[in-house]
C-alpha positions in Angstrom: -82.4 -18.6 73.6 -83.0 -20.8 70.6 -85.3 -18.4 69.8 -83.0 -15.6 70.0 -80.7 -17.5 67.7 -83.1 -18.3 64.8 -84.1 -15.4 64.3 -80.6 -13.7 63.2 -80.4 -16.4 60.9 -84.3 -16.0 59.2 -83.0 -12.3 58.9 -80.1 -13.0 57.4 -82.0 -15.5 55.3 -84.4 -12.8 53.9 -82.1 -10.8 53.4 -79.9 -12.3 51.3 -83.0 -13.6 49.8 -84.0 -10.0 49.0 -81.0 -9.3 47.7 -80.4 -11.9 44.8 -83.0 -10.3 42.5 -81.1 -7.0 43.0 -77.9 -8.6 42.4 -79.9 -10.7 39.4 -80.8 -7.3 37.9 -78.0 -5.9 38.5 -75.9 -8.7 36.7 -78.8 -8.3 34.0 -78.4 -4.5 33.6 -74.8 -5.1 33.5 -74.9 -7.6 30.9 -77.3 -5.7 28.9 -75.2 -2.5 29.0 -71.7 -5.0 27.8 -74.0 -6.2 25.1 -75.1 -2.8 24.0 -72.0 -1.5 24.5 -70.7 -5.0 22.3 -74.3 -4.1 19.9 -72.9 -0.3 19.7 -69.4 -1.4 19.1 -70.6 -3.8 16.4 -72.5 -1.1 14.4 -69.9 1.3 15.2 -67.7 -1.1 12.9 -70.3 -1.6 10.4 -71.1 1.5 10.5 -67.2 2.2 10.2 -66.8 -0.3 7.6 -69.7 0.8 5.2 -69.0 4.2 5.8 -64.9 3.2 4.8 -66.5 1.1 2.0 -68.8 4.1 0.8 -66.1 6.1 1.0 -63.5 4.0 -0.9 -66.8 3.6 -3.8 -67.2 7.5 -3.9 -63.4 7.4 -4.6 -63.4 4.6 -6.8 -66.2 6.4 -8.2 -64.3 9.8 -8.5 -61.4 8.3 -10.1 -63.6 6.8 -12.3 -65.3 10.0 -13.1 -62.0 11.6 -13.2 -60.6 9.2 -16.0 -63.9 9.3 -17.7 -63.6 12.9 -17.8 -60.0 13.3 -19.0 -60.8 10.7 -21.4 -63.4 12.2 -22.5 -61.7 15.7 -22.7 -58.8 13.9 -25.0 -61.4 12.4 -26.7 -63.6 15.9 -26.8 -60.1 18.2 -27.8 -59.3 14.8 -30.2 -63.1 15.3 -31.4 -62.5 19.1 -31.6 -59.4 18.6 -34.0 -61.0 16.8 -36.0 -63.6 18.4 -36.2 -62.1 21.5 -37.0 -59.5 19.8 -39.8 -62.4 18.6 -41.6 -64.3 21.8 -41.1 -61.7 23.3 -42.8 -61.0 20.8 -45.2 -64.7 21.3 -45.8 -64.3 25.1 -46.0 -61.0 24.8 -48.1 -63.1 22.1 -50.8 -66.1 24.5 -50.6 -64.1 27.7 -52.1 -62.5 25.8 -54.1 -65.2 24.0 -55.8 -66.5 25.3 -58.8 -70.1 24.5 -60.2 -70.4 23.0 -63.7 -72.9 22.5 -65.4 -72.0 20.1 -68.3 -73.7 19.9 -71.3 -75.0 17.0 -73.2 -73.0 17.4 -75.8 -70.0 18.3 -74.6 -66.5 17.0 -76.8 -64.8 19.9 -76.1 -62.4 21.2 -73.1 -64.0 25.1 -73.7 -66.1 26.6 -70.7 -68.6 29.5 -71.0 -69.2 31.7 -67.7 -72.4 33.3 -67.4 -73.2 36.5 -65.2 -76.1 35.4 -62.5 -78.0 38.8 -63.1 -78.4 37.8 -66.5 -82.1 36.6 -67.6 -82.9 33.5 -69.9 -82.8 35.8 -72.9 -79.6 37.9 -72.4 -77.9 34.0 -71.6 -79.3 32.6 -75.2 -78.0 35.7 -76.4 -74.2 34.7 -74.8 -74.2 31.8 -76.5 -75.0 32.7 -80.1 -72.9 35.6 -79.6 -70.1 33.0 -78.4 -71.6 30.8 -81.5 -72.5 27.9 -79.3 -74.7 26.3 -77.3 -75.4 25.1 -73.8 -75.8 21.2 -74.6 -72.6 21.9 -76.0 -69.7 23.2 -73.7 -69.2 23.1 -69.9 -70.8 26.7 -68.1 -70.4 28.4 -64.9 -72.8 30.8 -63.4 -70.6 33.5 -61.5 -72.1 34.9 -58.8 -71.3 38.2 -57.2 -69.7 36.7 -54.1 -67.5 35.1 -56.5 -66.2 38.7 -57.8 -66.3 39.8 -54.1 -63.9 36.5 -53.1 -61.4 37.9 -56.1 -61.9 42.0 -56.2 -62.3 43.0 -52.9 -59.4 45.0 -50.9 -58.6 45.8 -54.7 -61.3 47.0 -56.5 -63.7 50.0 -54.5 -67.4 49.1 -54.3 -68.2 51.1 -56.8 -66.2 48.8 -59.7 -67.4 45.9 -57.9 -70.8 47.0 -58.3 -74.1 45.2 -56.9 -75.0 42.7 -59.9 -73.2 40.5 -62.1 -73.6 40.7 -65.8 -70.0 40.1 -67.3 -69.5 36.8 -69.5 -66.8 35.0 -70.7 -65.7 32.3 -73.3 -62.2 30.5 -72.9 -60.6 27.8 -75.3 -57.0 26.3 -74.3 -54.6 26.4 -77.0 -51.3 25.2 -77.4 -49.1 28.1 -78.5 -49.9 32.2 -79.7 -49.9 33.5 -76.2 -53.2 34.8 -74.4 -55.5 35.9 -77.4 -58.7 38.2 -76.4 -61.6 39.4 -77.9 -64.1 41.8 -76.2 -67.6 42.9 -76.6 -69.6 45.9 -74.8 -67.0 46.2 -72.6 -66.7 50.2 -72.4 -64.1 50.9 -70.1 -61.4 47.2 -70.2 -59.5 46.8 -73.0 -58.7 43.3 -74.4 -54.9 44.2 -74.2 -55.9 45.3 -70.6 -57.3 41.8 -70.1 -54.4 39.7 -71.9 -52.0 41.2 -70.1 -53.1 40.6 -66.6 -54.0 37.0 -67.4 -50.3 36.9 -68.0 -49.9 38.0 -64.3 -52.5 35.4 -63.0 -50.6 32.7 -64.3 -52.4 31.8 -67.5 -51.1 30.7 -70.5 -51.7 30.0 -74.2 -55.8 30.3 -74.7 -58.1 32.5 -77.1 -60.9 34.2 -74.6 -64.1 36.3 -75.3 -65.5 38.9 -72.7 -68.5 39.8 -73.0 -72.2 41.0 -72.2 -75.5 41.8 -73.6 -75.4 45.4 -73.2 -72.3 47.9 -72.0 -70.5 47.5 -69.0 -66.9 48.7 -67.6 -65.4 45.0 -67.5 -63.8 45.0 -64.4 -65.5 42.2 -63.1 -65.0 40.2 -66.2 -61.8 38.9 -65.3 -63.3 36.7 -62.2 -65.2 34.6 -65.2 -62.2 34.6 -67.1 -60.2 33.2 -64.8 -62.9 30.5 -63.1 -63.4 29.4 -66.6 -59.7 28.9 -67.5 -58.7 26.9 -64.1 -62.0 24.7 -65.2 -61.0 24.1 -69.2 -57.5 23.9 -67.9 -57.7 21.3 -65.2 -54.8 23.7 -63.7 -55.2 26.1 -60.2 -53.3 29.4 -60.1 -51.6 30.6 -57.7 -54.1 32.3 -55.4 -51.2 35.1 -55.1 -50.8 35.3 -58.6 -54.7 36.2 -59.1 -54.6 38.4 -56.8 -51.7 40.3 -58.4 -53.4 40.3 -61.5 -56.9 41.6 -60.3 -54.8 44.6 -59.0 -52.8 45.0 -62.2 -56.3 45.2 -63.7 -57.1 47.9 -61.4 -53.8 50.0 -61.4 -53.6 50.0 -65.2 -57.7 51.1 -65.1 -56.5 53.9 -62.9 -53.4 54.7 -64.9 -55.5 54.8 -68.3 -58.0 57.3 -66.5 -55.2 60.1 -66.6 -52.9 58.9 -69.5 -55.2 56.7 -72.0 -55.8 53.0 -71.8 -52.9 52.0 -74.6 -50.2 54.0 -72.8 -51.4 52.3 -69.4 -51.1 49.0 -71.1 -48.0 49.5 -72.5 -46.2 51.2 -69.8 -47.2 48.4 -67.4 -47.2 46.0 -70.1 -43.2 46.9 -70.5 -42.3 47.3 -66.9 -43.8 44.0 -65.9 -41.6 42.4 -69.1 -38.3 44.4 -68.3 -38.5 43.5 -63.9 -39.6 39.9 -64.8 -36.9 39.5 -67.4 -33.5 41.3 -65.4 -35.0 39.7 -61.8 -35.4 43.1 -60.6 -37.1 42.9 -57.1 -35.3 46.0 -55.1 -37.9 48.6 -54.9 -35.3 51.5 -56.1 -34.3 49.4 -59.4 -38.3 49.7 -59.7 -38.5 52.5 -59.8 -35.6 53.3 -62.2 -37.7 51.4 -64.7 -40.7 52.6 -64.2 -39.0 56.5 -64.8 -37.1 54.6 -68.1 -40.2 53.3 -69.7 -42.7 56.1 -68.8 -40.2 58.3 -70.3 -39.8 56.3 -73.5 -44.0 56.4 -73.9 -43.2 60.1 -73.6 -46.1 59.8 -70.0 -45.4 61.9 -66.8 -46.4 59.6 -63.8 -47.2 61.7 -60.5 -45.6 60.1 -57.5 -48.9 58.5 -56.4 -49.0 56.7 -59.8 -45.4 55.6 -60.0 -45.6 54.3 -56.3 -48.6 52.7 -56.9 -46.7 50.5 -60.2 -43.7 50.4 -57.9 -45.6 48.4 -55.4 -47.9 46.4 -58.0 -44.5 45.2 -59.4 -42.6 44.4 -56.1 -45.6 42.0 -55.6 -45.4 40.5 -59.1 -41.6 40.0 -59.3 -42.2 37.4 -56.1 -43.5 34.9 -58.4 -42.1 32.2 -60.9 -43.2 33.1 -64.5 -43.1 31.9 -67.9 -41.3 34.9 -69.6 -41.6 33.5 -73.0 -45.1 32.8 -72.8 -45.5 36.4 -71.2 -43.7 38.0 -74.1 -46.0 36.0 -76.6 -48.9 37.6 -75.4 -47.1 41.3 -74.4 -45.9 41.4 -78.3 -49.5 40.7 -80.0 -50.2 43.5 -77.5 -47.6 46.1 -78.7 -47.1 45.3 -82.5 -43.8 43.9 -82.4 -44.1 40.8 -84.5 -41.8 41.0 -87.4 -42.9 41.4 -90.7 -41.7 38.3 -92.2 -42.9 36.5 -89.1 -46.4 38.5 -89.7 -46.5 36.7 -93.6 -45.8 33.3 -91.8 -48.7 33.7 -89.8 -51.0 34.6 -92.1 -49.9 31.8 -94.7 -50.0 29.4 -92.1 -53.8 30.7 -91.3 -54.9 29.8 -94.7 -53.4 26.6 -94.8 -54.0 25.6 -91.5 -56.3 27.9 -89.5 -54.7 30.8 -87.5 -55.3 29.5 -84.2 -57.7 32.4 -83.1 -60.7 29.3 -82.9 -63.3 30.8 -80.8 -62.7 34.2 -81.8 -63.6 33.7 -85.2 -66.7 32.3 -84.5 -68.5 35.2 -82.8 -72.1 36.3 -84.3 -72.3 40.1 -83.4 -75.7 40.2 -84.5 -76.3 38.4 -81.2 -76.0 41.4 -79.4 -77.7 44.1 -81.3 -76.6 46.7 -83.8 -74.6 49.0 -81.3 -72.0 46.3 -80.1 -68.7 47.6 -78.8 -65.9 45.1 -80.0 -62.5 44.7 -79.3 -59.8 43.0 -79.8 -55.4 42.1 -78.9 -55.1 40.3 -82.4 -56.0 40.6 -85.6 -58.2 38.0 -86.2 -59.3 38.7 -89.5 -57.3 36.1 -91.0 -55.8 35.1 -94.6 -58.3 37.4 -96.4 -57.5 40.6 -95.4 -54.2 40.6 -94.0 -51.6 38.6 -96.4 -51.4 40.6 -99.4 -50.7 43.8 -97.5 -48.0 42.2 -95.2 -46.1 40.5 -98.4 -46.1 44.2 -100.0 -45.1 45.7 -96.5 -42.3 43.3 -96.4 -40.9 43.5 -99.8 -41.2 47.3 -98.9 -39.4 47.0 -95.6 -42.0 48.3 -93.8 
């Protein structure tokens, strides 16, 4: 019997002996999994948190970026402004600077322009034909670009031409009007030249064009007129120029069918009469164009009167000087009045007739066949007084 009951209890002892290591493990594998679970929930959070902390970097860093590259854009566009106002500040300073080469010499505001196709001899020539000297005056080089910048759109190819030869010599005065003198110019005429300088602007100067050997002139007015805005100190109106490079090339034309003093004249006049009643109405144009060609007894075709119409609807948009205008338009037509002709030449001998440069020319310079030319009469006291007393006690 006691035997009987023992041995339900050693059972029962091994058994739950047996099971403790189960339960053990069991506890074990459950505490593992809770601390895995705990382990995956931790890294899950870190995981969480440096993926929340990456991803609040990569914003921070994409804002960042963002600023940077608005700021840099505004900065870039601010750059690019600039950039572009100095560029053409830079642009606007590079056509409008003018080389000078100064002489050593120099007391004298007059400025020599030399063609760049001309060689070291034909220059020396320009000089002692101008009767000075490189050491002393100021001298530009004119290139061809520089009669592109001014000719073309008005001038064909053809009077532009390929090289540049033409030369000029201005001196700034203080009265007379625009004074000019040519030489181996075949085709321009001085009074051709001195009246379109009127329509550039210019006023009151004496002015050679020149050149070694014969040329048409057309390009000689470039020279001219870099060498008066440099003696000057003033800048002309870049419309004005432009105006007068095609007044240059309208009376050209004109003087092709009808002679180079009727061109001169007839444009000369119109330009005076619109100018001087503030005609701008392309009709009242044209009224005075018919009124004036008629008095120079020309007939105009309609091409050629349309062709002054418009030349003078341009010019009449601009301020002028009329008096100084009519200065140089009457040396061009004769009208000075004979007692005002004796003044001028008694005031010549007594005190120089104003006509400086052009008095000092050396034609020998140039060779034996030189072509001159010239708007005044620059001969002076000698040759002219005596004749215009008689001609004015003889009313003529």
């Amino acid at each position: 019997m006691k035997m009987k009951k023992v041995l339900p209890i050693l059972m029962a002892a091994v058994l739950t002996t047996a099971s403790l290591p189960m339960m053990a493990n069991a506890s074990d594998a459950s505490s593992q999994t809770e601390s895995s679970t705990e382990s995956s929930e931790s890294t899950e959070d870190i995981s969480n948190s440096e993926k929340s902390s990456s991803s609040e970097s990569e914003t921070e860093n994409v804002t960042s970026d963002t600023q940077d590259k608005d700021t840099t854009g505004d900065n870039s566009e601010n750059t690019k402004d600039t950039t572009a106002d100095t560029t053409d500040a830079d642009a606007e300073d590079s056509t409008d600077k003018t080389d000078v080469i100064e002489g050593d010499q120099v007391d004298t505001d007059n400025v020599v322009t030399l063609g760049e196709n001309l060689t070291t001899e034909q220059r020396d020539a320009m000089y002692k034909y101008f009767g000075t000297s490189a050491d002393k005056v100021r001298t530009i080089i004119v290139t061809h670009s520089d009669e592109v910048k001014y000719m073309e759109g008005i001038a064909t190819a053809e009077q532009i031409g390929n090289t540049t030869n033409s030369c000029a010599y201005v001196e700034p005065t203080n009265s007379g009007g625009i004074k000019v003198k040519t030489a181996n110019l075949n085709f321009v005429t001085s009074a051709m030249i001195a009246s379109t300088l009127t329509t550039a602007g210019m006023e009151n100067c004496n002015v050679i064009a020149a050149c070694p050997f014969e040329v048409s002139g057309t390009g000689a007015l470039t020279g001219i007129i870099m060498a008066y805005e440099t003696a000057s100190g003033e800048k002309l109106d870049e419309g004005k120029k432009e105006a007068a490079m095609e007044e240059l090339i309208t009376t050209g034309d004109l003087a092709d069918s009808i002679g180079s003093e009727e061109a001169t004249q007839v444009v000369g006049e119109v330009k005076e009469e619109i100018l001087d009643k503030g005609l701008t109405d392309p009709d009242e144009i044209g009224d005075a164009v018919d009124k004036i060609a008629e008095k120079h007894d020309v007939t105009l075709t309609d091409d050629q009167k349309q062709q002054l119409v418009s030349l003078m609807e341009k010019i009449s948009q601009y301020d002028y000087d009329l008096d100084s205008i009519k200065d140089t338009l009457n040396n061009l037509s004769g009208k000075v009045g004979a007692l005002e002709g004796v003044w001028n030449s008694v005031k010549s001998f007594f005190v120089g007739s104003g006509d400086g440069i052009l008095n000092d020319t050396d034609d020998s310079a140039l060779g034996s066949d030189i072509i001159t030319d010239s708007n005044v009469d620059v001969s002076g006291f000698k040759d002219g007084l005596l004749t215009r007393i008689i001609n004015f006690f003889k009313g003529e």
